[in-house]
C-alpha positions in Angstrom: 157.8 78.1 100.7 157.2 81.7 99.6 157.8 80.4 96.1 154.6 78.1 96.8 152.3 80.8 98.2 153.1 82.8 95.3 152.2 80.4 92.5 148.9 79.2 95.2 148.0 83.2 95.0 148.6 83.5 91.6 146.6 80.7 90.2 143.4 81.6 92.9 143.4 85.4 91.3 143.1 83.2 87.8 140.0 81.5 88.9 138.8 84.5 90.4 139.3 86.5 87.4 137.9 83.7 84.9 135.1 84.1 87.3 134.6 87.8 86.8 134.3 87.2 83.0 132.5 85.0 82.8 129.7 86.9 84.7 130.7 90.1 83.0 130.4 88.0 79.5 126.9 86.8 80.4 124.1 88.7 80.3 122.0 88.4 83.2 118.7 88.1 82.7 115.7 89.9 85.4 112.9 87.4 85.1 110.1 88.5 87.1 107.6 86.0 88.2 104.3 86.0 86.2 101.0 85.0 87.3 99.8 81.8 85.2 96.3 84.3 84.7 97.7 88.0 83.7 93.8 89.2 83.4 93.4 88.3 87.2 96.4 90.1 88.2 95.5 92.4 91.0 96.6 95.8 91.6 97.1 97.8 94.6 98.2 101.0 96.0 98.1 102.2 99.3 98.6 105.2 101.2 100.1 106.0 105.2 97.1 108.3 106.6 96.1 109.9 109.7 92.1 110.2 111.3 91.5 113.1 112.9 90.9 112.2 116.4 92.2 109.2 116.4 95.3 107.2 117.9 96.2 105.0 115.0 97.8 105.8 112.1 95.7 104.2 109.0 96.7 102.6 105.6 94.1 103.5 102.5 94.1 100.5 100.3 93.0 100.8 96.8 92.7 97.6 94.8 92.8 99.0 91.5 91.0 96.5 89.3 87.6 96.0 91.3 87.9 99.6 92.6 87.4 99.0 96.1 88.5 101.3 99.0 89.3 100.1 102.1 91.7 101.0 105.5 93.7 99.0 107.8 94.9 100.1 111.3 96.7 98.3 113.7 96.1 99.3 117.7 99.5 98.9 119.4 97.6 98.6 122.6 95.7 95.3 121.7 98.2 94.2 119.4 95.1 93.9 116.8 94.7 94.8 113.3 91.5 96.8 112.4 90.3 96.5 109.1 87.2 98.4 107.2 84.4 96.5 104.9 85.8 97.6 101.3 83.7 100.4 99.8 83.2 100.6 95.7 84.5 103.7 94.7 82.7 103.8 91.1 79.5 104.0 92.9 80.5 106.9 95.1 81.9 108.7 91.7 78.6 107.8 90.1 76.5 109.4 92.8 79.2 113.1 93.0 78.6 113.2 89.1 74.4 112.5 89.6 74.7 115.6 92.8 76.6 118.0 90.0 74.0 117.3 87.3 70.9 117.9 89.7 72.4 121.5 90.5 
């Protein structure tokens, strides 16, 4: 019997090891999944922020290729997500650089 278990033992560590190589031997490979249209890939990054006055906590969202700024809150109390209109960004940069030129 414990002549048995050995050799059952043995023989499961031999898969278990041919196993091993085999995934040590072959490379893996990290394939990310691509969108079929990389120039309408969108881009985003968002920050955790704080209103002064207010309950919430906020998240700034900045979509990156249409330059839009927008915020998203959710109110515990009515179990709601709040969202703001996006605002384009380039046009508020536009009209800072016009106020410095007028000066």
């Amino acid at each position: 019997m414990k002549n048995l278990a050995f050799w059952t033992l043995a023989g499961l560590n031999l898969v278990l090891a041919a196993a091993l190589a085999t995934n040590l031997i072959r490379p893996s490979a990290a394939v990310a999944q691509v969108p079929p249209q990389a120039s309408s890939r969108d881009d985003y990054l968002m920050v955790p922020g704080e209103v002064n006055g207010g309950t919430n906590a906020i998240v700034y969202v900045l979509d990156e290729t249409t330059h839009q700024l927008s915020t998203m809150s959710y109110d515990d109390s009515m179990h709601q997500l709040t969202t703001m209109a996006p605002r384009d960004i380039n046009r508020d940069f536009d009209a800072m650089g016009e106020a410095g030129r007028r000066r």
